[in-house]
C-alpha positions as CSV (number, residue, x, y, z in Angstrom):
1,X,20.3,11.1,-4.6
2,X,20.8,7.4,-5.4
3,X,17.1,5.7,-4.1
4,X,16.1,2.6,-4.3
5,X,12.3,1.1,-4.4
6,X,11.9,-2.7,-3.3
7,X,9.0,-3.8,-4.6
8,X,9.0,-1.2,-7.9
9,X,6.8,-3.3,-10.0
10,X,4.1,-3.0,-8.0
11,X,1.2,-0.5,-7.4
12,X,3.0,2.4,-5.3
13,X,6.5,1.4,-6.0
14,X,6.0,1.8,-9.9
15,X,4.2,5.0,-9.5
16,X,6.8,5.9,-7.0
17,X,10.4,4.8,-9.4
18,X,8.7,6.8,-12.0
19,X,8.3,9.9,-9.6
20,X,11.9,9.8,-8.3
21,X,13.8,9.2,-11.8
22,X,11.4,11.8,-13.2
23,X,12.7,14.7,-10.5
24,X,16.1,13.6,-11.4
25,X,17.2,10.7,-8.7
26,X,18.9,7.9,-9.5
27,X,16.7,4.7,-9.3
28,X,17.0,1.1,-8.9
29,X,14.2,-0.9,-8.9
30,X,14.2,-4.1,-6.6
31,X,11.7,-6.2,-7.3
32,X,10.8,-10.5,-7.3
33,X,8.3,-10.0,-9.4
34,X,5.4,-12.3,-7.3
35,X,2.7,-9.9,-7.3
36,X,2.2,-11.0,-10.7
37,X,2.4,-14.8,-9.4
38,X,-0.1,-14.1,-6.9
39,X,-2.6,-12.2,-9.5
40,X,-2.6,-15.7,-11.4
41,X,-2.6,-18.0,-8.8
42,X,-6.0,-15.9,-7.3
43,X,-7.1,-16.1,-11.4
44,X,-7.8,-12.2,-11.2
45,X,-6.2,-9.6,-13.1
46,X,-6.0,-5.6,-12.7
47,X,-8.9,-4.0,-14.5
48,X,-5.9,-2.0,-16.7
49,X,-3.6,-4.1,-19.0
50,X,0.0,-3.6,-18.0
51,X,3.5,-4.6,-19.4
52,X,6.2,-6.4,-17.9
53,X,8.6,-4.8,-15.8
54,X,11.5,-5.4,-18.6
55,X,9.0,-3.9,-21.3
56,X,7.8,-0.6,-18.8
57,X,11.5,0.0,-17.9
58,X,12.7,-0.4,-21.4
59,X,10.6,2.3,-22.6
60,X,11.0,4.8,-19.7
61,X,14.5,4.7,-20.3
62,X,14.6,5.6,-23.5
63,X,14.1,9.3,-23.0
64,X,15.0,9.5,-18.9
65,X,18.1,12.1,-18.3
66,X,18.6,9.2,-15.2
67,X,18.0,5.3,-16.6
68,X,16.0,3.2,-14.2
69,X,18.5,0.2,-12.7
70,X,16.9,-3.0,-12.0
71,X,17.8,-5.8,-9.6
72,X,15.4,-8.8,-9.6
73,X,14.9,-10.8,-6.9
74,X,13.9,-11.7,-3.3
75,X,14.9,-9.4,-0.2
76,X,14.1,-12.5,1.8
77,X,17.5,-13.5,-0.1
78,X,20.2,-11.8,2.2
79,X,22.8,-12.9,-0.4
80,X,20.9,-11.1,-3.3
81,X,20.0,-7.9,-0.8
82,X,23.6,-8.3,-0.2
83,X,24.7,-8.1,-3.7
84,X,22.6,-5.3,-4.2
85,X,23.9,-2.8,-1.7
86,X,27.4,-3.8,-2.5
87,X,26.5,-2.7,-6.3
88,X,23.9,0.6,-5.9
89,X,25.1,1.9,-2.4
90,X,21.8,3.6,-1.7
91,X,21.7,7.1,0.0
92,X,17.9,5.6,0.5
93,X,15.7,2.8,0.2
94,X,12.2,3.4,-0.3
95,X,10.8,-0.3,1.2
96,X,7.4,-1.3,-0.6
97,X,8.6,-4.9,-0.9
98,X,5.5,-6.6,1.0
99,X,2.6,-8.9,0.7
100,X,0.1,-6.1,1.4
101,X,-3.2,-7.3,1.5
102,X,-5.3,-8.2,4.5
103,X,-7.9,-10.6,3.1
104,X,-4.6,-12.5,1.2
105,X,-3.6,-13.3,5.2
106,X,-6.5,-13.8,6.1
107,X,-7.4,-16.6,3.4
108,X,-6.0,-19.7,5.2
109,X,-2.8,-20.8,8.1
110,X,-0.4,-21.1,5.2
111,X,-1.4,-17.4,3.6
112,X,-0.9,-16.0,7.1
113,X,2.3,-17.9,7.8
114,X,3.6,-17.2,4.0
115,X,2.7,-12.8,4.7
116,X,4.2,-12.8,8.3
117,X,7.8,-14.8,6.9
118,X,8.0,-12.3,3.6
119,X,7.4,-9.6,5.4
120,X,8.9,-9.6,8.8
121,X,12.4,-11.2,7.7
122,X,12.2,-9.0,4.8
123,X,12.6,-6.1,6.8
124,X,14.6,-7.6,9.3
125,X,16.8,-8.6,5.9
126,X,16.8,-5.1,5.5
127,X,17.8,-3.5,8.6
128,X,20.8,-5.5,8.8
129,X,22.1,-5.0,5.2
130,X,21.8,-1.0,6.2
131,X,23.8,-2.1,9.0
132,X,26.4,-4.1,6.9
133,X,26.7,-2.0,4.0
134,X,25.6,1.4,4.1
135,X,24.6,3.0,7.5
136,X,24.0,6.1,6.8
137,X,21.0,5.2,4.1
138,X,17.5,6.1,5.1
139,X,15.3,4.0,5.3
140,X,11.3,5.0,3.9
141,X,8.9,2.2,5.3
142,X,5.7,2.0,4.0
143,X,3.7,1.0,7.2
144,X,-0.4,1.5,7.7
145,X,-2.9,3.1,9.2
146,X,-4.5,-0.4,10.0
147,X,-1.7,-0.7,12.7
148,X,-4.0,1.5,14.9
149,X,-6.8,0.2,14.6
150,X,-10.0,2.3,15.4
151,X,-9.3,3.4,19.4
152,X,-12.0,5.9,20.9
153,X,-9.1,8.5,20.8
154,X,-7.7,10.8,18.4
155,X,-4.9,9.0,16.8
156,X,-1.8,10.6,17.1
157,X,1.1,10.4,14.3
158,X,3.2,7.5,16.3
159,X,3.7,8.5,19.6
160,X,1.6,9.6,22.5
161,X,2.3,11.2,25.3
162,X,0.5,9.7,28.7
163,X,0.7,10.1,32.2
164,X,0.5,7.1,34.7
165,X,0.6,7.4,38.7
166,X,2.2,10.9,38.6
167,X,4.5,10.3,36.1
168,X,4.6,11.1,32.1
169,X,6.6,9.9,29.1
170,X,6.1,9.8,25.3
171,X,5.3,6.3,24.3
172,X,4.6,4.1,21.1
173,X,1.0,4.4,20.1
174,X,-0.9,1.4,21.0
175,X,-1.3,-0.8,18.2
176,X,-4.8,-2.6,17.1
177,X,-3.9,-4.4,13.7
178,X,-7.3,-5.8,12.3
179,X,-5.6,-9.0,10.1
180,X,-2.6,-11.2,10.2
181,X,-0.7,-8.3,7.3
182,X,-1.6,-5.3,9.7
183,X,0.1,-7.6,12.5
184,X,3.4,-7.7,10.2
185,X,3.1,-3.7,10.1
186,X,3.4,-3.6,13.5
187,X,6.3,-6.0,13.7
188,X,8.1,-4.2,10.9
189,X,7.8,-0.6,13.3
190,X,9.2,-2.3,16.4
191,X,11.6,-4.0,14.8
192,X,12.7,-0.6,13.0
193,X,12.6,1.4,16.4
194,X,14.9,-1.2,17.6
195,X,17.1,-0.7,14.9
196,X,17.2,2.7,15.1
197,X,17.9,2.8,18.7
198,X,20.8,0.4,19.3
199,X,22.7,0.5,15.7
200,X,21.8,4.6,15.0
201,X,19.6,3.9,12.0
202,X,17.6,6.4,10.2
203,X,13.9,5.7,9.7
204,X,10.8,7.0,8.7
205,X,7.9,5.3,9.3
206,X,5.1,6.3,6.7
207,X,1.4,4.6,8.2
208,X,-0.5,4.9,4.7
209,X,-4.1,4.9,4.5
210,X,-6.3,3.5,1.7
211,X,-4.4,5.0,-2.0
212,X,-6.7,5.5,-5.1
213,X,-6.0,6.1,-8.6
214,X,-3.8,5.2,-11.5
215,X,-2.5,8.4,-12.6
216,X,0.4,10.7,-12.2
217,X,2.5,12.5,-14.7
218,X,4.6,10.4,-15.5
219,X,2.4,7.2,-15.7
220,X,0.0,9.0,-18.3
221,X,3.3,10.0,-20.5
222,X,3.3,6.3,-22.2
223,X,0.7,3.7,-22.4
224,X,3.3,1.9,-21.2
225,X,3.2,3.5,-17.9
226,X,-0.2,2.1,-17.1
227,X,-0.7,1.7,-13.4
228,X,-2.7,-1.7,-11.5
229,X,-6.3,-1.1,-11.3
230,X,-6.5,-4.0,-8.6
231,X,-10.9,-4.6,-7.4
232,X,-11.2,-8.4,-6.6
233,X,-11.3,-8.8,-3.0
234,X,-7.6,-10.1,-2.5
235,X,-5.8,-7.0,-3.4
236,X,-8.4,-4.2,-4.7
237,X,-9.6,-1.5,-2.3
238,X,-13.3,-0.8,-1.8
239,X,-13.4,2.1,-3.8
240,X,-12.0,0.5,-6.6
241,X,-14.8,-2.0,-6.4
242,X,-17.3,0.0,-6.4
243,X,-15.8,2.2,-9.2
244,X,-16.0,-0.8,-11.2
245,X,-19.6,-2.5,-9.7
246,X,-20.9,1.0,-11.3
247,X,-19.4,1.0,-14.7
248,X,-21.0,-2.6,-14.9
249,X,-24.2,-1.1,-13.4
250,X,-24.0,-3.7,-10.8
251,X,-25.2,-2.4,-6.9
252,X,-22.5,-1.2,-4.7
253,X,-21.5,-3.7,-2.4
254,X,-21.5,-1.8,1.2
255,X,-20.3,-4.5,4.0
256,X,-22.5,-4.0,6.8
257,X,-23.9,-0.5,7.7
258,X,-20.7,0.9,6.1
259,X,-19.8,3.0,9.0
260,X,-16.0,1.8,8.5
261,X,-14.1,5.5,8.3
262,X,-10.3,5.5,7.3
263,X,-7.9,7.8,5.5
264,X,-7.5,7.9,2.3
265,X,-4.9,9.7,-0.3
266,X,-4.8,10.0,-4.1
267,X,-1.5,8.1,-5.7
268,X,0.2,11.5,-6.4
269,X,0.3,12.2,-2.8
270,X,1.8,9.0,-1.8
271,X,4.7,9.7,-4.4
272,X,5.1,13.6,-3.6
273,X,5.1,12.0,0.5
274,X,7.7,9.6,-0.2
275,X,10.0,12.3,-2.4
276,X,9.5,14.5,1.1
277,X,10.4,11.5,3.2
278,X,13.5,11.6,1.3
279,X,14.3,14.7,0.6
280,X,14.0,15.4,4.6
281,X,15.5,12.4,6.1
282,X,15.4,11.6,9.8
283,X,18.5,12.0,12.0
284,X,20.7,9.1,13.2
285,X,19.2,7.1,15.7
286,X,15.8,8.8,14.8
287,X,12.9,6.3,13.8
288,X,9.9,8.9,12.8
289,X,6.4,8.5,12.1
290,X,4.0,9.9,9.7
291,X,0.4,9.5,9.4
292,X,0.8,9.7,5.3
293,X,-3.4,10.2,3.8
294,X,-5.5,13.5,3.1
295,X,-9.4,12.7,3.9
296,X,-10.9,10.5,6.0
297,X,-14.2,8.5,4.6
298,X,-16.7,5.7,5.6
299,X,-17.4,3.4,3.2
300,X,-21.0,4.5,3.0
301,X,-19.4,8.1,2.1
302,X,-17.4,6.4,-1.0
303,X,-20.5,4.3,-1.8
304,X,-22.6,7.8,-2.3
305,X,-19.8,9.5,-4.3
306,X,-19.2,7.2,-6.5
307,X,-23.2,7.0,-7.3
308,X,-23.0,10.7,-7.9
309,X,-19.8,10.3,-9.8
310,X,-21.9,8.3,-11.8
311,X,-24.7,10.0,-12.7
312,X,-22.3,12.4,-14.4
313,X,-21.6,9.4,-16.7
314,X,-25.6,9.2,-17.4
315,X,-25.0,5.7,-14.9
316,X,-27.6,5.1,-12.2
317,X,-26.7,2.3,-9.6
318,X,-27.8,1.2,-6.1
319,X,-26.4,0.5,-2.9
320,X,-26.4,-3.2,-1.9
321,X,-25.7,-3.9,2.4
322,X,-23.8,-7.3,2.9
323,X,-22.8,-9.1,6.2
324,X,-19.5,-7.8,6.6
325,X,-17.0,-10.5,6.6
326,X,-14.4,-8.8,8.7
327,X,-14.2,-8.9,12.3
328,X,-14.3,-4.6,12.6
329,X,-16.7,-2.0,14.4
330,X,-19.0,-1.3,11.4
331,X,-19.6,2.3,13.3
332,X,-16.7,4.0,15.7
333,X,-14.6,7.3,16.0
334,X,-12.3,7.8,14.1
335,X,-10.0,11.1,14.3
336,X,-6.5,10.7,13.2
337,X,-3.7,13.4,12.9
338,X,-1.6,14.2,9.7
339,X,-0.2,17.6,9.7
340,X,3.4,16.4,9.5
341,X,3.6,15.8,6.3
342,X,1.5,18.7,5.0
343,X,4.1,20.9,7.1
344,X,6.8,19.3,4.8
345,X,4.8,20.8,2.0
346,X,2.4,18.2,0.7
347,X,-0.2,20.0,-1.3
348,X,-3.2,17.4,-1.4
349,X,-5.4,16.3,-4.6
350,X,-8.3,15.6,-3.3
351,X,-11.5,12.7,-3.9
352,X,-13.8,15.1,-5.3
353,X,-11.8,16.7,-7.5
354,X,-10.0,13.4,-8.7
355,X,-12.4,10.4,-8.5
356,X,-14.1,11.3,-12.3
357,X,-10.7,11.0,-14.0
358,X,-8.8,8.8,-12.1
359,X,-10.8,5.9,-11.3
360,X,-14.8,6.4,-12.8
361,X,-13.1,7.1,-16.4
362,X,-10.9,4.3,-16.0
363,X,-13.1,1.6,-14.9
364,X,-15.9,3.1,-17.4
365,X,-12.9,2.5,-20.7
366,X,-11.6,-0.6,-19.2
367,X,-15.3,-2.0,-18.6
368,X,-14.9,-5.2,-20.8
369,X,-12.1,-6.3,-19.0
370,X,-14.2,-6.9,-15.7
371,X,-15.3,-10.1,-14.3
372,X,-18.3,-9.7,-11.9
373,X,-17.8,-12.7,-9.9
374,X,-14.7,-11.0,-8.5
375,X,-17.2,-8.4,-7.1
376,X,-18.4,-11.0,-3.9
377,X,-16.0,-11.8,-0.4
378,X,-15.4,-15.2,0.6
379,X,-12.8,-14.9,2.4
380,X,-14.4,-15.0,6.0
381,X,-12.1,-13.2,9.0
382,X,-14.1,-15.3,11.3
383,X,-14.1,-19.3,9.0
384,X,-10.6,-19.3,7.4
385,X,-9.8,-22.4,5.6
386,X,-7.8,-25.0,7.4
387,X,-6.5,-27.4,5.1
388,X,-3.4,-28.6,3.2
389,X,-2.4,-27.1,-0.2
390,X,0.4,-27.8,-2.4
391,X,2.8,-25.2,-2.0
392,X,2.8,-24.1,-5.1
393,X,-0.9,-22.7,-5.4
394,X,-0.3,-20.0,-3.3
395,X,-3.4,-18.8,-2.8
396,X,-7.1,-19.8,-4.2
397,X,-8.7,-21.0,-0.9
398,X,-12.1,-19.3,-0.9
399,X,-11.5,-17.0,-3.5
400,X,-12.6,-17.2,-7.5
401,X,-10.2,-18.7,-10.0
């Protein structure tokens, strides 16, 4: 199958190019390379040193039965994402290609404005070149479980069925993004759904929860291969942090009681769910959904395994409670479905069989690489920063350069 990954330089989508080409797909990589911009305009830097994308592609390809294509540029560019199609004629198109990080749209009116453009007319860009160029391509969105929110109701996977005055149909599950990038998510599935409906698309619509780890099989083949080990407050996940607050012995930092439950999923299983995306595809005019983690955890739960995690290390660390700077019930119910993939055949790895060597092991050999005044928020859901920046920072409003 010839696949393509927008956005392959980045967390997932390199874990996920490697993956594909490694079971024998043909892979192109689409990629701008602005992650990288944003990492320096923030002045953070993953915890794990990693190559260009020229340099990591270069090497893969020396030994891969299927070389690795790459196309640089923007998908906001319809004459590039034009190009592209014309040239690879995907059978499917794995989209990563997103600013995905809440507290980055959060940060100030430009940062919002800047994640809803890439994003939205990214897809929409998209969408149409399916239309254009190859119509029969499936389409693999990475969506998010943040586009529900936390309702007082199980959370179905994308649809619910309801009844109103006597009379039932199957509906859209109501949205409740939580930041201006979970807003996009939403934008992105009804915009898809439309898509699928009118013009006889194919979609699948994978709502991710929170991924951990660095390593699969094919990233620990070549140091080359290193993974992003992202735990400043922009782009890294809580767990991360605290993986790296407890190599540096320095108190977990729990945001408010830490009640916050989501799902959660181990990088291998967001490869191995894509790969079944694929390998399954949805039928024309379908748009599907997937709720794609394994566990479900508050961020008091992580908080305590990590502090066991590290006392197997001989590392002793304490909890720290901060006023949490988001604008989300700190405790709530929280019950969402995800058999659909597992009856596809996912196999989960799960946290307590993973967390030692895939993130505790990691931050523990990287430990002189980390800065500790990354560890602290200051970007405020409820303050955001309204003033004029040149265009070209990008980013640093509120956050440690």
């Amino acid at each position: 199958m010839k696949i393509v990954v927008l956005g392959g330089d980045g967390y997932c989508g390199w874990a996920t190019a490697l993956y594909l080409s490694g079971r024998g797909q043909t892979v192109a990589i689409v990629d701008n390379l602005i992650r990288r911009q944003w990492d320096r305009d923030l002045g953070v830097e993953t915890l794990t040193p990693i190559r260009t994308l020229a340099e990591r592609v270069a090497v893969w390809n020396r030994s891969a039965a299927n070389p690795i294509e790459v196309f640089e540029g923007d998908v906001t560019d319809y004459g590039f994402l034009s190009s592209m199609f014309r040239e690879f004629r995907p059978e499917a198109l794995v989209h990563f290609a997103e600013q995905r990080s809440a507290p980055y749209s959060m940060i100030d009116r430009e940062h919002a404005v800047f994640t809803q453009s890439n994003n939205v007319l990214g897809t929409l860009n998209v969408l149409f070149a399916i239309k254009e160029f190859q119509p029969e391509c499936h389409l693999v969105k990475l969506g998010t479980m943040g586009e529900y929110g936390t309702p007082n109701i199980d959370i179905e996977e994308g649809y619910i069925e309801i009844e109103h005055n006597g009379r039932k149909d199957t509906l859209p599950f109501p949205k409740q993004p939580g930041s201006f990038y979970h807003l996009t998510k939403v934008h992105d599935s009804h915009n898809i759904s439309f898509a699928c409906r009118i013009w006889g698309l194919r979609a699948t619509d994978l709502n991710q929860g929170v991924v951990y780890g660095t390593v699969t099989d094919e990233t620990a083949r070549d140091e080359a291969f290193v993974n992003r080990f992202d735990y400043d407050e922009i782009f890294g996940t809580v767990l991360n942090r605290f993986c790296v607050q407890a190599a540096v012995g320095f108190p977990l930092t729990v945001y408010g009681k830490g009640g916050q439950t989501r799902g959660y999923l181990d990088i291998r299983d967001t490869v191995r769910c894509v790969e079944l995306a694929c390998l399954n595809p949805a039928a024309k005019g379908e748009c599907r959904v997937y709720n794609q983690f394994t566990e479900q955890f508050s961020v008091l739960d992580l908080a305590h395994l990590v502090q066991a995690a590290g006392r197997k290390l001989g590392i002793e660390v304490a909890v720290q409670h901060l006023p949490d700077p988001r604008v989300e019930a700190e405790q709530h119910y929280y019950n969402a479905k995800h058999a659909k993939l597992a009856d596809l055949g996912l196999q989960p790895h799960l946290l307590s069989e993973s967390l030692l060597d895939s993130l505790m092991n990691i931050a523990v050999r990287y430990r002189d690489r980390i800065d500790q005044s990354l560890f602290l928020p200051r970007v405020n859901w409820r303050q955001p920063v309204n003033r004029r920046q040149p265009k070209e920072e990008m980013a640093t409003a509120g956050a440690a350069k």
